[in-house]
C-alpha positions in Angstrom: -16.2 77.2 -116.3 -18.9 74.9 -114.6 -17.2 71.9 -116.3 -13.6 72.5 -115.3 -14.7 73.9 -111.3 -16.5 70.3 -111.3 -13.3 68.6 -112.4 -10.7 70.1 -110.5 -12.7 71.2 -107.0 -13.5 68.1 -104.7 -17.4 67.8 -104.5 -17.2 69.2 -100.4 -15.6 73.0 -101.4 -18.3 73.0 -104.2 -20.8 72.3 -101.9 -19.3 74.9 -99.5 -19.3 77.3 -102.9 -22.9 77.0 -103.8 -23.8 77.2 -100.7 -22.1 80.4 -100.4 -23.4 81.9 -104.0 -26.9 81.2 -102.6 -27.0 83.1 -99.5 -25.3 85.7 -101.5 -28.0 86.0 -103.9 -30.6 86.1 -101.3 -28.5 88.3 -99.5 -28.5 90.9 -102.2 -31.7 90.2 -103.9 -34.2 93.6 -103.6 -37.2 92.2 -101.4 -40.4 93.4 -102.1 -43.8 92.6 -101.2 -46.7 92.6 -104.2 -50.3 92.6 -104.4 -51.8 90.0 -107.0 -54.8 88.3 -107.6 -54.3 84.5 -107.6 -57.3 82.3 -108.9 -59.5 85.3 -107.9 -58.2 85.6 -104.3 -56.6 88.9 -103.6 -53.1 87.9 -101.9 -49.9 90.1 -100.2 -46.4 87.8 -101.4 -43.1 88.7 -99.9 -40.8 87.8 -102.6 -37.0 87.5 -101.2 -35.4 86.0 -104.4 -35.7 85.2 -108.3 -37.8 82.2 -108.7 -40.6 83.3 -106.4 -40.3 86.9 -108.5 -40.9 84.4 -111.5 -43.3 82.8 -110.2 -45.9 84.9 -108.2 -45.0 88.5 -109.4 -48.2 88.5 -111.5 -51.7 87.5 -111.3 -52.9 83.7 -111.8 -55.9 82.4 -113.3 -57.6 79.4 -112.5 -56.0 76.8 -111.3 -58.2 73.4 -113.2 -57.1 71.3 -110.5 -58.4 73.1 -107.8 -61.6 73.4 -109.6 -61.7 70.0 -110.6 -61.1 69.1 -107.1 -64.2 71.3 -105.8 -66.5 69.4 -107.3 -65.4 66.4 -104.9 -63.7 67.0 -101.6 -62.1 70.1 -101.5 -64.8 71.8 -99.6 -65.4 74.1 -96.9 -64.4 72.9 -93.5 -61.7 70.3 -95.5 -58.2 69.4 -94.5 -55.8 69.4 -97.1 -52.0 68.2 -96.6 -49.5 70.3 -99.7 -46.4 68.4 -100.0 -43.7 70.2 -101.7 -45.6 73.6 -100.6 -42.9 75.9 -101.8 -43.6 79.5 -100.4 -47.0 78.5 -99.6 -49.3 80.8 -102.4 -51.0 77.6 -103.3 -51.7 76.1 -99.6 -53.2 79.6 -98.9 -55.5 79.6 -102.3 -56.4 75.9 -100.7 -56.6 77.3 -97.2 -59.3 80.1 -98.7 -61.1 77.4 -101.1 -61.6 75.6 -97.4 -62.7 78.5 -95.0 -61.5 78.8 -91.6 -63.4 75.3 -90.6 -60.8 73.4 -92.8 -57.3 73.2 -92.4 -54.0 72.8 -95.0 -50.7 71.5 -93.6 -47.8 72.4 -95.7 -44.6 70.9 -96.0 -41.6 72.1 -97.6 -38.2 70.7 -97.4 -36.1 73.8 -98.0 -35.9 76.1 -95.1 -35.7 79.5 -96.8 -39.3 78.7 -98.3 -40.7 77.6 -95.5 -39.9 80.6 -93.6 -41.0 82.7 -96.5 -44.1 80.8 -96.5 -45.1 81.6 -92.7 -44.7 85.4 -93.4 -46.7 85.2 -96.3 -49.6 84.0 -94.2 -48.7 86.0 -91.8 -49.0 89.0 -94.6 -52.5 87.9 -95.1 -53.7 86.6 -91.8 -54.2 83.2 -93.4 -54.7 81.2 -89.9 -55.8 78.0 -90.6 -52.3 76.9 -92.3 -49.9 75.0 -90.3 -46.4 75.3 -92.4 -43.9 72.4 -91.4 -40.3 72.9 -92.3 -40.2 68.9 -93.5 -40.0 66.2 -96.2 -42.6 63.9 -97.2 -41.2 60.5 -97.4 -42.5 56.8 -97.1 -41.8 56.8 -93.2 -41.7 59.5 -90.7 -39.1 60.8 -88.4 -36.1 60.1 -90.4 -32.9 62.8 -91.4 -33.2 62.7 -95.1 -30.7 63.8 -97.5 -32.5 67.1 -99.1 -30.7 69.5 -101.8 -32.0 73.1 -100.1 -32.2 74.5 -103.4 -34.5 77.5 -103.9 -36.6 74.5 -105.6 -35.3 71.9 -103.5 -35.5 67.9 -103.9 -34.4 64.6 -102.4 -31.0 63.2 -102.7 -28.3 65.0 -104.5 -25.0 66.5 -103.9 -26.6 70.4 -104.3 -26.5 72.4 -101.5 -26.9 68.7 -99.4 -29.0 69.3 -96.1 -30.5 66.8 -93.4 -34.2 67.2 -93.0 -36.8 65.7 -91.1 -39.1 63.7 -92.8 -42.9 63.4 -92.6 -45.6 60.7 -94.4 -48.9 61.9 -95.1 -50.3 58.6 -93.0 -48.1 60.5 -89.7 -49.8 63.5 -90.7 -53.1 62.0 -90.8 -52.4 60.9 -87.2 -50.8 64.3 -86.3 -53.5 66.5 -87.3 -56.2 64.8 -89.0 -56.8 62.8 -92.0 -56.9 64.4 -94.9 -59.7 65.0 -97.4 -57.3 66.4 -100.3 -53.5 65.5 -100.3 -51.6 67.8 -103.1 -48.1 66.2 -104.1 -45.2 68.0 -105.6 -42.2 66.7 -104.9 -39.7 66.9 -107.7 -39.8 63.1 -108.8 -40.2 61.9 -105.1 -43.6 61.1 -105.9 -43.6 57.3 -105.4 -42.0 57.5 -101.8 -44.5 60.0 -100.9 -47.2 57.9 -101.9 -45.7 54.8 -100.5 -46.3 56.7 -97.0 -50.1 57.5 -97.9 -51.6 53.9 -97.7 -53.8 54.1 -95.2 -54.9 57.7 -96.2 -55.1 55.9 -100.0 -57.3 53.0 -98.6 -59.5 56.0 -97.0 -60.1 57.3 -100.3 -59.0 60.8 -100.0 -58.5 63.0 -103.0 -54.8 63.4 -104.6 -53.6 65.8 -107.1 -50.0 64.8 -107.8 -47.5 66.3 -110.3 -45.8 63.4 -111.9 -42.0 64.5 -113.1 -41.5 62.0 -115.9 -38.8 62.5 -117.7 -37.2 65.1 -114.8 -36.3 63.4 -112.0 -39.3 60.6 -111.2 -36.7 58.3 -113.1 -34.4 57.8 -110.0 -36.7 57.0 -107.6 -39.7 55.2 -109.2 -41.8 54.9 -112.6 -45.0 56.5 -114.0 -46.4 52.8 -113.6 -45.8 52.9 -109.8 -47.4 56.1 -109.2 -50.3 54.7 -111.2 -50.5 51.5 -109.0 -50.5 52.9 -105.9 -54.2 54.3 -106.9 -55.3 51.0 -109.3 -56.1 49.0 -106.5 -58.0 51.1 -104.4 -60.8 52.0 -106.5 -59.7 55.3 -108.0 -61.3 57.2 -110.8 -57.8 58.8 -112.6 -58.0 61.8 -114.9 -54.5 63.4 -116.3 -53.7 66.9 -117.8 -50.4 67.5 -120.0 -49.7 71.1 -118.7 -50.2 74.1 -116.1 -53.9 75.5 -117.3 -54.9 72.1 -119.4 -58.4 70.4 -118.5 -57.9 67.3 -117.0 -59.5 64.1 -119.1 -60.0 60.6 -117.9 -57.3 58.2 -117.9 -58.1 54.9 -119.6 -54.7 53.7 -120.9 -51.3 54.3 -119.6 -50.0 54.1 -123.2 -51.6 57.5 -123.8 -49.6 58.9 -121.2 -46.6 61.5 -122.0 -42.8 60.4 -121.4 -42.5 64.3 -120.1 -44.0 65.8 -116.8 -48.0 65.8 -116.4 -50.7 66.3 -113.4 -52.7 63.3 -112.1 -55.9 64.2 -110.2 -57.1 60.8 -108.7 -60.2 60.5 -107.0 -61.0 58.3 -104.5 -63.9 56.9 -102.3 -65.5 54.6 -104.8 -65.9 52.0 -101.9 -66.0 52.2 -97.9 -62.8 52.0 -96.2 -61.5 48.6 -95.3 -58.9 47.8 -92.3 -55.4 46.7 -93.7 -55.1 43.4 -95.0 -58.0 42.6 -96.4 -57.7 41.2 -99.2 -59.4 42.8 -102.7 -58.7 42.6 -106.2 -56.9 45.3 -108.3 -58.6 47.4 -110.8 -57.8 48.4 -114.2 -57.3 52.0 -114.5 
């Protein structure tokens, strides 16, 4: 049926059609709010449709980034910036690992989420979030294309939306810059990045989620991701999956062709101003 709708309905009326199916099923969907414990921090979740009930209708574990990360910058009184920040569970686990000295900015791209994300901190009187509605891209202040999907991404003809976009180096001005920047942007990863030089050459902390082999394909490579940290003086370390101790990365080559985490972590030499000139480093 899918097949034959996409054949003989011009692209616009499907658009118009999903569109329509989606606030039908969040229309209809039974809201509830849980109680769950996730990585040990007791947490209220409004969940207002499927994948969030998926998702965060049971209690997490550790999460071995955020651990990893805690033995670095991810410290009380840090700022943290959470691209791709869904319905925000994860910026408020961050926003408790940092107290109420630190700060987490969270951006998500699709709207629904976003506002779910302010009542959940809201639920929990989580006050040191600052939730933008927002796209992290390579420049700011720019109407990107977004598919406002209940796991949204850039480009696309889903559910096709114009929103704002954001870089983490116009966030660093914004707010301030950034000790920990978490990246999960549905194969977007090289753009985002791209607009994180200066917070790069500053040697903040990244955990990214690399989507090879699901959607990092159209917009960049798992070599370009890599790059963007080889000449800055990162120590790299990888994990194949959700739960999965993270090991050092020596060789690419050892690297998956499906979806893995990337924890890179920086400050292995003082900042430099822009331009100056240095030599790459192997990873």
């Amino acid at each position: 049926m899918n097949s034959l709708v996409k054949k003989i309905v011009p692209t616009k009326w499907q658009q118009v059609l999903r569109a329509w199916l989606m606030r039908r099923r969040l229309r209809h969907f039974p809201r509830r709010t849980v109680a769950h414990h996730y990585c040990g921090h007791p947490f209220k979740v409004s969940l207002q449709d499927s994948l969030a009930a998926g998702w965060y209708d049971h209690d997490w574990g550790s999460m071995p980034e955020i651990e990893f990360l805690r033995a670095s910058r991810l410290q009380p009184g840090a700022t943290v910036f959470d691209l791709g920040a869904h319905q925000g569970v994860v910026a408020m686990i961050l926003a408790r690992t940092v107290g109420e000295a630190g700060l987490v900015v969270a951006v998500e791209g699709t709207r629904h989420n976003a506002q779910v994300a302010l009542e959940n901190c809201q639920l929990n009187q989580v006050r040191n979030i600052r939730v933008r509605h927002a796209v992290g891209a390579e420049q700011a202040g720019q109407e990107m294309i977004f598919s406002e999907t209940l796991n949204g991404a850039m480009g696309g003809n889903l559910l096709p939306v114009k929103v704002p976009s954001v870089s983490v180096d116009s966030l660093a001005v914004e707010y301030q810059p950034p000790d920990v920047v978490f990246v999960d942007v549905e194969g977007y990863e090289c753009q985002v990045l791209a607009g994180a030089r200066q917070t790069i050459r500053r040697g903040a902390d990244f955990f990214v989620e690399v989507h090879a082999g699901v959607g990092l394909e159209k917009n960049g490579s798992v070599s370009q991701v890599l790059a963007c940290f080889a000449a800055s003086h990162y120590r790299l370390f990888w994990s194949q999956a959700e739960g999965a101790a993270f090991q050092p990365l020596t060789d690419e080559t050892s690297l998956p062709a499906t979806k893995f985490f990337l924890i890179a972590l920086g400050g292995l030499r003082p900042f430099e101003p822009e331009g100056t000139e240095h030599a790459a480093s192997g990873l």
